[in-house]
Every structure is written in C-alpha cells, then in structure tokens.
N, C-alpha and C positions, 0 to 999 in steps of 0.2 A: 442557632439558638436552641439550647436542651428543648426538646419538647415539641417541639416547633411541626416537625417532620412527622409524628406521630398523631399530634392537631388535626395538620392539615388531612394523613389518611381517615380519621376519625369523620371532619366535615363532608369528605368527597364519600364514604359509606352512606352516613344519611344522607347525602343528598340522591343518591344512585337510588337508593333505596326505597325515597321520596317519588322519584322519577319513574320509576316501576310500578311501587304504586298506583301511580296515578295510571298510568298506562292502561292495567289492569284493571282499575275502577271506573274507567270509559268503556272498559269491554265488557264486563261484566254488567255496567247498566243498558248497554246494548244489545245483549243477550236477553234483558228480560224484558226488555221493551218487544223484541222480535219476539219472543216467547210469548207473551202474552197476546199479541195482536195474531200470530198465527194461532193459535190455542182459540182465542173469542170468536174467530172467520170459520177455522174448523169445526167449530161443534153448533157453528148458528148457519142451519141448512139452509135458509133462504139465502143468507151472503153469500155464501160458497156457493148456493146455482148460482148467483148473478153475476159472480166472478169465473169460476170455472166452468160455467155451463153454457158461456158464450163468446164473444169474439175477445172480452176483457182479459181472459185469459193470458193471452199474448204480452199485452200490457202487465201482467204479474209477473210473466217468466223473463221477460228484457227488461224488466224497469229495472232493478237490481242492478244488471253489468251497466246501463245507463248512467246511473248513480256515479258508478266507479268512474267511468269516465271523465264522466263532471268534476269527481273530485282532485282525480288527478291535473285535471287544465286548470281547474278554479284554485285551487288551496294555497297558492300563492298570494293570490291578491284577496285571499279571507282572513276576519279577524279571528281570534281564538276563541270569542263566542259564534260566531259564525261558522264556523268549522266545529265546534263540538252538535249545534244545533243542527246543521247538516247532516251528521253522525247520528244523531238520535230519528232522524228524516228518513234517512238510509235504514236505521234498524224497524224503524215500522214499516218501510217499503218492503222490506227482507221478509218480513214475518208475514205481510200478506203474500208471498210468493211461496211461505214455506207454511202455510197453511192448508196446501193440497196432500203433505202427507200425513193428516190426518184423516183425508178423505181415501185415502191410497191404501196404509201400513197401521196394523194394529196397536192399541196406547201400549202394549208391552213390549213391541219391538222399538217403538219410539223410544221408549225410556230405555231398553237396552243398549240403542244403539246411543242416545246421549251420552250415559254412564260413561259405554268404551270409549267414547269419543275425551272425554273429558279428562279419563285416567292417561291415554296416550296423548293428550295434548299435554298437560299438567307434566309430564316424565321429560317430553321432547322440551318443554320450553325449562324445564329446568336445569335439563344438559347442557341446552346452547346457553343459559346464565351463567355456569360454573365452568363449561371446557375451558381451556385453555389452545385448543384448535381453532385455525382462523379458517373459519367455513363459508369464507368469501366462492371460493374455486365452485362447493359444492352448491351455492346458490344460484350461481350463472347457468349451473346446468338443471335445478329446480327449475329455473324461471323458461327454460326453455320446454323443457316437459308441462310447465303450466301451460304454456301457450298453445301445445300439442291436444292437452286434455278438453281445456275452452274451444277449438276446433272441433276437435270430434264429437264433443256435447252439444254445439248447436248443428253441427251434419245429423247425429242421431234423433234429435229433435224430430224432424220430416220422416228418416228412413224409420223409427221407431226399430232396429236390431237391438232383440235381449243380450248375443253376444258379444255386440260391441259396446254394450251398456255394462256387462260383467268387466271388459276390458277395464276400460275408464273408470270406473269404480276402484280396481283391483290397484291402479297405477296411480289415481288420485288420492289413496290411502296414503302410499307411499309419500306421493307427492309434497301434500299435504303434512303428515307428521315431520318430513324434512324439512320444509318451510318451516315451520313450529319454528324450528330452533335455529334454522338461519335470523330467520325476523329477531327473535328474542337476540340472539348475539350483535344484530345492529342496532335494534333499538338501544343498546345499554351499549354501544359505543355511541350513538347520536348524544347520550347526555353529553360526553366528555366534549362533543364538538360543539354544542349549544345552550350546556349548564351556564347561567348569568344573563342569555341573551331575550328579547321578547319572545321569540317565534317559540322558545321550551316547554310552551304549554300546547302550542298548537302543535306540536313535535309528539309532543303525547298524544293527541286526538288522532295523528295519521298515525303515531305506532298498533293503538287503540286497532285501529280500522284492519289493518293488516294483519293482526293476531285475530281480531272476529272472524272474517274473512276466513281464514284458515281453519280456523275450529269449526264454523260453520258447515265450510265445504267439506272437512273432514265427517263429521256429524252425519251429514248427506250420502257420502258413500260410503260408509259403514251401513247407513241404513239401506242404501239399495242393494250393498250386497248379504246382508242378514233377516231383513225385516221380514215378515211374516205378513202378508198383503190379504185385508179383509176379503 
C-alpha cells in the first residue's frame, strides 16, 4: 500500500523517540533528587557528623550497591510505579552517599568535575544512539572491567592506597564513558523488543537506572581524579 511503509518508519521514530525520552526524564529526575539530598546533608554540618562521623557511615557507602541488588532480584516481580518509586528511593539513598564529597572536594571542583562528566556522558550516549556498530562484543568486556573496578573499590576501602585509588579512577573513566553508549545502544534496542507490551515503561525505569548509574560513577571519578580537596 503507497504509503504505508513510510507510516509505519514515521510511527516507530516517535515512538523510539517517545521511549528515550522517557528514559532520560527518569534519569534526569534522579539526578536531582540525589543532587539535592547530597547538596542539603553536605552543607547541614550536624547531618553530616551524624552520618559521616560515626559508624552510619558504612550504611551510606553499601546502601547504594544494596539498592542495586535488590533491584536486580526484585524488578521482575515490581509494578512500573513500584520500580519508578524505588528509583526515586535509590536516588535519595545515592545522594546521601554522595553527600561526603562535599565534605571531601571543593564546590569548584564539584561543578567541574559535573560539567566534564556530563559533556562526555552527553557525546558517548549519543554515539551509541546513532552508530551503526553492534557493541554488544564491547560490553561483555565493559561489564567485566566493571566487575574488576567494584572489587578493587571496596578492597581500597580498608587498604585506603592513593595509588590504587588513581588506578580505578583512571579505568573507571573509561569504563564508564564506554558503558554510556553500550547501555544507550541497548536500551534503544529494548524498545523494538517490548514497544506495545506492559513491562515498556518499567523497561524505561531500569534503562533509567543504568544510564544514572553510569553518569554518576563517571561523575565520581573524574572527581577523584581532578578535584581539588578542601
């Protein structure tokens, strides 16, 4: 049918387009929700002794990968408001955990190191939108490097090594910007695999997650390898 074929790429653009979206505006409200609640902890000195000046601590630094966990076993048997609200759970848990590097690293390196963070998230997740390379290959071996870096950050934890802390930083960058754009390339295949079906919005809430996740940690080690510590 004339037309027809030209339709349907028209309907599947907005709707990809739709579905990015949305993606992005779970991430995005996630971002400020953690911004703001680390922002309010770091500059209200009694919170921040209560929290980093005693055993609570620990509780801020493992609640986070806790999260993750939970999200990964639970997210099947959650509903799409239930996994967005978990989402927003997780970004306030996040933002009380990253509320120590305002106690740590000066507001100018903070914001420097956002900016960079944001300019090389913003490039990678827009190459892995538009490539045409299938970077499945190179995320099997991202995810293996992830797993490497989450080891040696919580061994440095205890051993507190600056040099092994430069390492991880310096490989987490990488890590990180590469994930960007593997996730971006899967998420915007997941439409094709679940545009029509219920789970599509919860599909955004975990794309959501794993785009934060990534910008955050990128965020993180830009900052520890540039920041300017009060």
């Amino acid at each position: 049918m004339p037309g027809y074929g030209a339709s349907r790429s028209v309907d599947t653009d907005a709707g990809l387009r739709a579905h990015m979206l949305g993606v992005f505006r779970n991430m995005g409200l996630g971002l400020v929700i953690t911004g703001l609640v680390a922002a309010f902890i770091g500059n209200t000195p009694v919170l921040a002794a209560a929290i980093f000046g005693t055993p609570l601590k620990w509780v801020a630094i493992f609640a986070p990968l806790a999260f993750v966990f939970f999200f990964s076993f639970r997210i099947d048997k959650m509903t799409t408001a239930t996994a967005r609200m978990a989402f927003w759970a997780f970004s306030a848990v996040m933002g009380v955990s990253l509320a120590s590097v305002f106690l740590v690293f000066t507001g100018g390196s903070i914001a420097q190191a956002f900016f960079s963070a944001a300019v090389m998230f913003l490039a990678m997740s827009l190459w892995g939108y538009t490539t045409k390379r299938d970077l499945t290959k190179m995320g099997s071996f991202l995810m293996m490097g992830l797993i490497g870096i989450i080891v040696a950050s919580l061994i440095n934890i205890f051993i507190g090594s600056s040099a092994m802390q430069m390492v991880v930083s310096i490989l987490g960058v990488v890590i990180f910007t590469g994930l960007t754009a593997w996730d971006t390339q899967r998420i915007k295949s997941d439409y094709f695999q679940f545009a029509g079906h219920e789970v599509a919005e919860k599909v955004q809430v975990m794309g959501a997650l794993s785009l934060y996740l990534n910008f955050v940690n990128l965020f993180q080690m830009l900052l520890s390898l540039t920041g300017d510590r009060e």
